[in-house]
C-alpha positions as CSV (number, residue, x, y, z in Angstrom):
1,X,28.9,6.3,5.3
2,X,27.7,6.5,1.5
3,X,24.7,4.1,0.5
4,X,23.4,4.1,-2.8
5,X,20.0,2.3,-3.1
6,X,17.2,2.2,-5.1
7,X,14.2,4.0,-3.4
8,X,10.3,4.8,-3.9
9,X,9.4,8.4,-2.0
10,X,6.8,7.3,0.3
11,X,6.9,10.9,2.0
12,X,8.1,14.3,1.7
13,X,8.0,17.8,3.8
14,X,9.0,20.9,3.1
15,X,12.5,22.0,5.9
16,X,13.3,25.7,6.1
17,X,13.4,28.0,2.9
18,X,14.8,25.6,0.1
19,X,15.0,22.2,1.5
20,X,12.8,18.9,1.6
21,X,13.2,15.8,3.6
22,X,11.8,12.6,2.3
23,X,11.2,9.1,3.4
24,X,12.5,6.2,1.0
25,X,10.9,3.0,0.8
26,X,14.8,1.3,-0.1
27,X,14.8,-2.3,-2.0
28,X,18.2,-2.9,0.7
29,X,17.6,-0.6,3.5
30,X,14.6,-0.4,5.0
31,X,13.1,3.0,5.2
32,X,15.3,5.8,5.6
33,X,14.8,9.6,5.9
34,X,16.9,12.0,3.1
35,X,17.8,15.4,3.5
36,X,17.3,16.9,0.0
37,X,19.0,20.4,-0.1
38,X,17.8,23.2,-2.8
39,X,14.7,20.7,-3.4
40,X,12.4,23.6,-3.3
41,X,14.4,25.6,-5.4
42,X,12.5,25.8,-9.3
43,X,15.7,25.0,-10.9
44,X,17.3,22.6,-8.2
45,X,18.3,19.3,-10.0
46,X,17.5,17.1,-7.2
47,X,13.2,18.7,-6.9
48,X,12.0,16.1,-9.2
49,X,13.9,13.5,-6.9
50,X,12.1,14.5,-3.9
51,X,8.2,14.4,-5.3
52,X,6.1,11.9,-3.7
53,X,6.2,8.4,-5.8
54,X,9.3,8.6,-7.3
55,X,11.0,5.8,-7.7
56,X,15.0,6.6,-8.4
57,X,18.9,5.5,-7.6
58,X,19.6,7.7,-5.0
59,X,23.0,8.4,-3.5
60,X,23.4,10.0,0.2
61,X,25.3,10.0,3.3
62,X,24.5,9.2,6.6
63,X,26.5,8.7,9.8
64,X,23.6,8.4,12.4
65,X,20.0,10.4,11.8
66,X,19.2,11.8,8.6
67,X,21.1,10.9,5.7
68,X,22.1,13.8,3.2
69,X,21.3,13.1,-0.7
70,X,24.6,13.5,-2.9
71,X,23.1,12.3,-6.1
72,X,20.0,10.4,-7.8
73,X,19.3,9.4,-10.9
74,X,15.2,8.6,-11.8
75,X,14.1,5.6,-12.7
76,X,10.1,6.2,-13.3
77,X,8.8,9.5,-11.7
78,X,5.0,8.3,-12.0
79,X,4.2,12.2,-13.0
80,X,0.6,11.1,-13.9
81,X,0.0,9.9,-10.6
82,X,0.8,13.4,-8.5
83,X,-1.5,15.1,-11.3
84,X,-4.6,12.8,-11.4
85,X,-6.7,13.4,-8.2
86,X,-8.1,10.1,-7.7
87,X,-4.8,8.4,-8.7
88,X,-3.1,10.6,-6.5
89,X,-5.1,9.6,-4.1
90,X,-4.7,6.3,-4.6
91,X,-1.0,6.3,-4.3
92,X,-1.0,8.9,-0.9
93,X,-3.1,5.7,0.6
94,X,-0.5,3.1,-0.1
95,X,2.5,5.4,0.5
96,X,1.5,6.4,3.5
97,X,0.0,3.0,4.9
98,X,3.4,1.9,4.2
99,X,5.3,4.7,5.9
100,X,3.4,3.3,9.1
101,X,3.8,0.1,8.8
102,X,7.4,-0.1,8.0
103,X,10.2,0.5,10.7
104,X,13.6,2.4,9.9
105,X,16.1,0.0,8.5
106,X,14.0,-3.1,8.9
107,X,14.3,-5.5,5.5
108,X,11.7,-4.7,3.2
109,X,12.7,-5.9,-0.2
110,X,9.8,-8.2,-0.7
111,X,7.9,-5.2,0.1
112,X,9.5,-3.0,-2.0
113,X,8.7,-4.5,-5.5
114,X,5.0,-4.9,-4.2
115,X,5.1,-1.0,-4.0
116,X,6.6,-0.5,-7.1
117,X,4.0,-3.2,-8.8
118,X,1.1,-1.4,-7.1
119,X,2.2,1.8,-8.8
120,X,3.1,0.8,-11.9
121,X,-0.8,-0.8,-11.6
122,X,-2.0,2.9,-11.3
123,X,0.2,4.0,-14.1
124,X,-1.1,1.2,-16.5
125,X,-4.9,2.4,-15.9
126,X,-5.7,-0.8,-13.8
127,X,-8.5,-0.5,-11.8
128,X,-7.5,1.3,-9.0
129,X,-10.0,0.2,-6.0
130,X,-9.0,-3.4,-7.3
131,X,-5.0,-2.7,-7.3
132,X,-5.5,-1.1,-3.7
133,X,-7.3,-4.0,-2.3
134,X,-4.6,-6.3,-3.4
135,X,-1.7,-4.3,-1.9
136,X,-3.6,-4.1,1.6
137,X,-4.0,-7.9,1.3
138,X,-0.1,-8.1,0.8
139,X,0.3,-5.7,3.7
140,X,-1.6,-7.7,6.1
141,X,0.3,-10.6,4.5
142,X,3.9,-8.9,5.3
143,X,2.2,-8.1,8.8
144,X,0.8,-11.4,10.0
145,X,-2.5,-10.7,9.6
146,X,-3.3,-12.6,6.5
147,X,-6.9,-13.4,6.4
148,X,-7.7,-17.8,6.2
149,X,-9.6,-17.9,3.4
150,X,-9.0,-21.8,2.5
151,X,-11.1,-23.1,5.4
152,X,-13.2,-22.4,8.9
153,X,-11.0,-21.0,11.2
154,X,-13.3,-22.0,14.2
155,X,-13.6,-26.1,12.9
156,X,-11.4,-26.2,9.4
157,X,-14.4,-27.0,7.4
158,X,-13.8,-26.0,3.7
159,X,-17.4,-26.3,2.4
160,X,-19.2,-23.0,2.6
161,X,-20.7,-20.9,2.0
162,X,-18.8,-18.9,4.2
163,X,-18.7,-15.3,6.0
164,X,-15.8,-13.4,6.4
165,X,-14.7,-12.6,10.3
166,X,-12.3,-9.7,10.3
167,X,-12.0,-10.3,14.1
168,X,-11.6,-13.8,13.9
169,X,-9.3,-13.4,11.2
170,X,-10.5,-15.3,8.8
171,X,-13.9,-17.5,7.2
172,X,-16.8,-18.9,9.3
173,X,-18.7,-21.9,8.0
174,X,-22.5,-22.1,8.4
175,X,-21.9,-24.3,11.4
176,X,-19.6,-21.4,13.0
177,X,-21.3,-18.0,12.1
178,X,-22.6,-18.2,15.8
179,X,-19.1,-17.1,16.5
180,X,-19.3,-13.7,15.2
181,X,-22.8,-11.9,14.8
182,X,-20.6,-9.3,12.6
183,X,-19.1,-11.6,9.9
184,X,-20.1,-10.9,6.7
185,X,-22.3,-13.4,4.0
186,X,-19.7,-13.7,0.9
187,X,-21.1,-13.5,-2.6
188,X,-19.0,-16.4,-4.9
189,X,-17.6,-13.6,-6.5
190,X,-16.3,-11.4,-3.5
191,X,-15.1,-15.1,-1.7
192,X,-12.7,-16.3,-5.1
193,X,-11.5,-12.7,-5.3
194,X,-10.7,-12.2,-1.7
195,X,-8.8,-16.1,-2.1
196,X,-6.9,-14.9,-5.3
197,X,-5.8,-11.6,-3.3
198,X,-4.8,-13.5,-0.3
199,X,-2.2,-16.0,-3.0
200,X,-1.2,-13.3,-5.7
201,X,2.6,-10.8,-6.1
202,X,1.5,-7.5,-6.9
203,X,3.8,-8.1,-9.8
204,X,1.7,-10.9,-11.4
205,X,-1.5,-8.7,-11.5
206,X,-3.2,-8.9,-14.7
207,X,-6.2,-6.8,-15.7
208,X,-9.8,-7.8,-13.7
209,X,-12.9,-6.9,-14.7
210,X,-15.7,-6.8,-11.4
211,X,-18.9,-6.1,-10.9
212,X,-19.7,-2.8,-9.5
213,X,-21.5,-4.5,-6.1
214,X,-19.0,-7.2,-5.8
215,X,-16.1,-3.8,-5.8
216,X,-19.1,-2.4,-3.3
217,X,-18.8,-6.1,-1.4
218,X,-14.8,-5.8,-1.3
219,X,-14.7,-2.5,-0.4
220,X,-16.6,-3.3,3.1
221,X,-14.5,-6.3,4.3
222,X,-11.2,-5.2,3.4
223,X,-12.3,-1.9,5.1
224,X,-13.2,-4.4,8.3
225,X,-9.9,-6.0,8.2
226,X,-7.6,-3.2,7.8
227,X,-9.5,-1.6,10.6
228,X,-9.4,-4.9,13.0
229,X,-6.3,-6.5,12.2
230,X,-3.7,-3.2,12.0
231,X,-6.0,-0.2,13.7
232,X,-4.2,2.8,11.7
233,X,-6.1,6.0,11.4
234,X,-4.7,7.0,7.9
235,X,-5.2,10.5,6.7
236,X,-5.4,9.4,3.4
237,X,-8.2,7.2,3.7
238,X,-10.2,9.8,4.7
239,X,-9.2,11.7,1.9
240,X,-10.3,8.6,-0.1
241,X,-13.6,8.3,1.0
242,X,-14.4,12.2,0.9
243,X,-13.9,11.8,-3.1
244,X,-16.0,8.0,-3.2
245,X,-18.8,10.7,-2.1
246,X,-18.4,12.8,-4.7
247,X,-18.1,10.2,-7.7
């Protein structure tokens, strides 16, 4: 069967001598894996099609396993993100937290424009640890695990201040923190961020500016809720945090 879809490269491996296979984040398919032939070749047409973070029309035929690409046209290649190491980064975390995430030809086209936002985000020079924290909120979102953040989710209070439980899923009020010895104090500034994130498309992101201890503040919780709530061990993270010690 042919199937022409538009696609974001959220992976790609090298198969045999000349050959790469990659995994396309589809607006109508789902994920689905692509045999690109003579992709490794310098002079191959279809290489730049198979970098990670393209987004492109892409053209290929499948009858059961892999599909084969016949064609592709690109739509944004996102070059700048493959050659800037943090953005690079970046973009490996999402792609890949996706790739897990994500079942083969499960609907996804909700999730699809929120990739595309998050790395047109990156290309525009937003910040990047804010983008990121964003697109994990709408990935816990699109998972089930969105975090309560409008009210107790021991007694429905909404008057904090509150803490943040990433194993209750949710905000503690001062009456409640007995609950969970873990949760986290909220600065006002972490707390209306974290709300925002937990309401807001990708695609209506405008630019934010944060304090550096309130990006320190996010970075810890989101951390706690990512780890809690979806339990992936992400290469890419780790990559991300070897290069946080270096800035």
């Amino acid at each position: 069967m042919l199937y022409r879809v538009e696609g974001i490269v959220i992976r790609s491996m090298d198969y045999g001598e000349s050959n790469k296979i990659v995994t396309l984040l589809t607006k109508t398919n789902g994920k689905a894996g692509v045999m690109v032939r003579g992709a490794k070749k310098v002079k191959s047409r279809h290489s730049s099609l198979a970098q990670p973070f393209t987004y492109g029309e892409y053209q290929y035929f499948r009858s059961q396993g892999l599909g084969t690409l016949n064609h592709g046209e690109i739509i944004e290649s996102h070059h700048d993100l493959r050659m800037q190491l943090d953005l690079s980064a970046y973009a490996s975390y999402a792609a890949e937290l996706t790739d897990r995430i994500i079942h083969d030809d499960e609907p996804t086209g909700f999730h699809f424009e929120q990739l595309k936002a998050f790395l047109s985000a990156l290309d525009a020079g937003k910040d990047p640890q804010i983008v990121t924290h964003l697109y994990e909120m709408r990935v816990l979102t699109l998972a089930g695990y969105a975090p309560e953040m409008e009210e107790c989710v021991s007694c429905g209070n909404r008057v904090g201040p509150f803490r943040l439980s990433a194993q209750g899923g949710g905000i503690l009020c001062g009456r409640c923190v007995n609950r969970d010895s873990s949760a986290h104090v909220l600065s006002e500034g972490a707390y209306k961020l974290l709300r925002l994130f937990n309401k807001l498309d990708m695609r209506r992101l405008g630019s934010i500016a944060v304090k550096p201890e309130t990006k320190q503040e996010l970075k810890l919780v989101m951390r706690q809720l990512m780890d809690i709530q979806l339990g992936l061990q992400l290469k890419s993270r780790n990559f991300l945090d070897q290069l946080d010690k270096l800035v």
